[in-house]
Each structure stands twice: as structure tokens, then as C-alpha cells.
C-alpha positions as CSV (number, residue, x, y, z in Angstrom):
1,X,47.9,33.8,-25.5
2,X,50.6,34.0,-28.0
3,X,53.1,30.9,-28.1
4,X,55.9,32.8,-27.0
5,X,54.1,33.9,-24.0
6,X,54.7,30.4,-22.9
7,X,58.2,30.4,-22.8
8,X,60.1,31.5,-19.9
9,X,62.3,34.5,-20.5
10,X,65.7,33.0,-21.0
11,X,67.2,34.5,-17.8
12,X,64.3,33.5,-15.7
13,X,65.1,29.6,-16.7
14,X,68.9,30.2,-16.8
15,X,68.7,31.3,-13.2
16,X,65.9,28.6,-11.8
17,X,68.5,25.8,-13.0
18,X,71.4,27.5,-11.5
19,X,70.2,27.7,-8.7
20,X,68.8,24.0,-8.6
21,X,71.9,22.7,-9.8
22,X,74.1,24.3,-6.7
23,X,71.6,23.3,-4.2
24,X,71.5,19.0,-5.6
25,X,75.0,19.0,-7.6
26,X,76.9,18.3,-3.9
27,X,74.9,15.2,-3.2
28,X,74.4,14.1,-6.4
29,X,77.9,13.8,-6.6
30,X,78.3,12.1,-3.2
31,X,76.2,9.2,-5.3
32,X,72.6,10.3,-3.6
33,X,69.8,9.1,-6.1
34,X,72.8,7.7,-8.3
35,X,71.6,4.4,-10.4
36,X,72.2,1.5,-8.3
37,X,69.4,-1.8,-8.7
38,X,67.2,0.4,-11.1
39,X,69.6,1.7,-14.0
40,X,68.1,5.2,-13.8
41,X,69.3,8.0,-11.5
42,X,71.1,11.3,-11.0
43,X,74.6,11.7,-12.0
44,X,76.6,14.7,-12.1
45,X,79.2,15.2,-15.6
46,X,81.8,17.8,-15.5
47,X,82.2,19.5,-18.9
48,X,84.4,21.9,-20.1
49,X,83.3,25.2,-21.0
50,X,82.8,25.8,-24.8
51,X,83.6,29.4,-24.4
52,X,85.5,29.7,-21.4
53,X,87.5,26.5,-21.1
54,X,86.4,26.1,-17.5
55,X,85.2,23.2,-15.8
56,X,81.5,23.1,-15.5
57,X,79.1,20.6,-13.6
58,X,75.3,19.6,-14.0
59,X,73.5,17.2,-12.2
60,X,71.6,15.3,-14.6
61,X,68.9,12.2,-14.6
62,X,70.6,9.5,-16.7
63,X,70.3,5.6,-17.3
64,X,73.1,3.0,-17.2
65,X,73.2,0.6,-20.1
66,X,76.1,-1.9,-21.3
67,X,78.5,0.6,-18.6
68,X,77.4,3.2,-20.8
69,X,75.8,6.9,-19.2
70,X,72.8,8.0,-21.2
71,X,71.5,11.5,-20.7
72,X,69.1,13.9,-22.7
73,X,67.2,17.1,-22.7
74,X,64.7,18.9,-25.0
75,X,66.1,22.0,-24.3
76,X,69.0,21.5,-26.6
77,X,71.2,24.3,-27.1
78,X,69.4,25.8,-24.5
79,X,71.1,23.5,-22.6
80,X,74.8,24.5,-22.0
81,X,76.2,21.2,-21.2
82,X,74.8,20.6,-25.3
83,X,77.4,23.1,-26.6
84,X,80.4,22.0,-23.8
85,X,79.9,18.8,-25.2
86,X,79.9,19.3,-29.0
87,X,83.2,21.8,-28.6
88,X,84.7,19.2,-25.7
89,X,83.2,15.2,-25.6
90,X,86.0,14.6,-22.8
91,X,83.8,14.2,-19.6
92,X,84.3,13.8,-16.0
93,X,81.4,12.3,-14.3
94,X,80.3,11.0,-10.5
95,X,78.4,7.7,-10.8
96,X,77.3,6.0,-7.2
97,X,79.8,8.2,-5.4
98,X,83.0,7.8,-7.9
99,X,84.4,10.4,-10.3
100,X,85.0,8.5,-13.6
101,X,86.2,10.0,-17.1
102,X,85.0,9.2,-20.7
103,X,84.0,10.2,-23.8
104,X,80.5,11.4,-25.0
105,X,78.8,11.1,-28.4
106,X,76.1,13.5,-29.2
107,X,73.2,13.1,-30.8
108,X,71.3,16.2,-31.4
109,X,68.8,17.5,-34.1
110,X,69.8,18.7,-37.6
111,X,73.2,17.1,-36.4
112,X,75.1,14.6,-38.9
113,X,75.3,11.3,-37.7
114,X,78.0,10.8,-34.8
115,X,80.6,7.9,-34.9
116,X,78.7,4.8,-32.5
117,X,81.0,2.3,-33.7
118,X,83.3,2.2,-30.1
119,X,80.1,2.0,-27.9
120,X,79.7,-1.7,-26.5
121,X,77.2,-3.5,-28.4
122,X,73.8,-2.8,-26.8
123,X,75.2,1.1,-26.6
124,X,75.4,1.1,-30.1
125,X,72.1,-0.3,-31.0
126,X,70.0,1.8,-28.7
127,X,71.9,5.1,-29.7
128,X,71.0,3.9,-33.7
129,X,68.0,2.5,-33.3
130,X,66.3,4.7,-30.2
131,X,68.0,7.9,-30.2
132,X,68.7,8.9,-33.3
133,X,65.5,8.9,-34.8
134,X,64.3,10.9,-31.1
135,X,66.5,13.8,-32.4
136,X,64.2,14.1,-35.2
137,X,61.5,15.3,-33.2
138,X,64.3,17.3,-30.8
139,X,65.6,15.6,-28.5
140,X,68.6,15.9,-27.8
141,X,71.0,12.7,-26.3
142,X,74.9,12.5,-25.0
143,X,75.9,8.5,-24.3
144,X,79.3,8.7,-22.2
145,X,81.1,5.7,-22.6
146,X,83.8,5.7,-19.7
147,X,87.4,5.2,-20.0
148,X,88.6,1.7,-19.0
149,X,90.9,3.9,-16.9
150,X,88.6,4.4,-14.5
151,X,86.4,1.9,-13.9
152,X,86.2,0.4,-10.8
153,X,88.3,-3.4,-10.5
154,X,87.1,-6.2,-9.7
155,X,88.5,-6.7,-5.8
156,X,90.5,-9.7,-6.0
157,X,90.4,-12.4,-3.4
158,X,93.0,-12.5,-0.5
159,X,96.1,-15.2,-1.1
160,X,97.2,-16.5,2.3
161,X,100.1,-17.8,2.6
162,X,101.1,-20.5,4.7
């Protein structure tokens, strides 16, 4: 068997996670399977389209560290959320039920170095120490780091008054 007999024809696998992604994205979204007392779970981010500028949604399995979203593939550029991300790193995303924004930085194979220096501390490290060298043997990784913006508030506590 050749190695390319292996491989899925590209429409085969474009249409098999199409059709995955419409029949999970809904719940996903609703915060079913979101990361909650472990810090890995399914998460839907809303990209914009590299080409057509339109919004476009993926449920995705992702871990939660220092507030940060981390999510990777090793289908690359296979992956189209790859490319919406390198033309567009302003993300929507649903985490536990909420839509949140941020900002992702991607770390991809044969790409130069991105800027970590705004990830929280622990971000930082793992994306310098973890990821980047992952790339080398193609993985590729997206941390979102959300937009104070939209993180949830502390609830503050009820003043009575007399």
C-alpha cells in the first residue's frame, strides 16, 4: 500500500468534519463537555473567514490554563480554523455556556516565532517551552488569551441598608 493510499481524499475528510461539527457545535456551545473541574473540554471559537470574511465556528477539544484557551491539530492547514486564524487572531469563543472574545497566537510549523510576551505568565512559558518546539514535529497550536472585556465578574456581595 502506497502512503498516499492512507490518506483520506480531501473531500471525504472535509465533509466527515462538517458534518460532525453541525451535529456537536450547538451543544458544545450551550457549555456541554466545556472544561469545568478538569481543565480540558470542548469549546467552540468563532473565526473569521480568511477568504470570505464570514464568521465561522468549530467545536474544538481545548485546555484552560492561567484563563488562557489552548487548542491544536495535526492537521494544520488542513485545518481551516489554522488559516482564519493566521489572516484574523480576533476570536469569539463559548467557554462553560458564555460567548467570550480574545485574541489568538499561533504557533504552527515552519512559522516564525509569534509574539507570547502579553500571555499571563504560566501561558507564556508553556507556549515557549511546550509548544513551540511541538511545531517542530507539526503540530500545530492557537493559545486564545480572552479580552478582560469579557470575562465573567466576580458577583459582589449584597449591601443592606438599614
Amino acid at each position: 500500500m502506497a502512503p498516499d493510499d492512507a490518506t483520506p481524499p480531501r473531500g471525504l475528510e472535509t465533509d466527515f468534519f462538517r458534518a460532525l461539527n453541525a451535529l456537536i457545535e450547538p451543544a458544545v456551545r450551550a457549555g456541554c463537555g466545556s472544561p469545568g473541574l478538569m481543565p480540558t473540554g470542548l469549546v467552540v471559537i468563532e473565526t473569521t473567514g480568511a477568504q470570505s470574511g464570514r464568521p465561522r465556528r468549530v467545536p474544538l477539544l481545548a485546555t484552560v490554563l492561567d484563563g488562557c484557551v489552548f487548542v491544536s491539530t495535526v492537521r494544520g492547514p488542513r485545518s481551516a480554523w489554522v488559516g482564519n486564524l493566521r489572516a484574523h487572531p480576533e476570536v469569539r469563543y463559548w467557554l462553560a455556556g458564555r460567548e467570550r472574545r480574545g485574541h489568538a497566537v499561533l504557533l504552527a510549523p515552519g512559522a516564525p516565532s509569534p509574539e507570547v510576551d502579553r500571555l499571563p505568565p504560566l501561558a507564556r512559558a508553556v507556549a515557549q517551552g511546550l509548544l513551540a518546539p511541538a511545531t517542530a514535529v507539526g503540530w500545530t497550536f492557537a493559545v486564545i488569551a480572552p479580552d478582560a472585556s469579557t470575562l465573567p465578574t466576580p458577583a459582589t456581595p449584597e449591601t443592606r441598608t438599614p
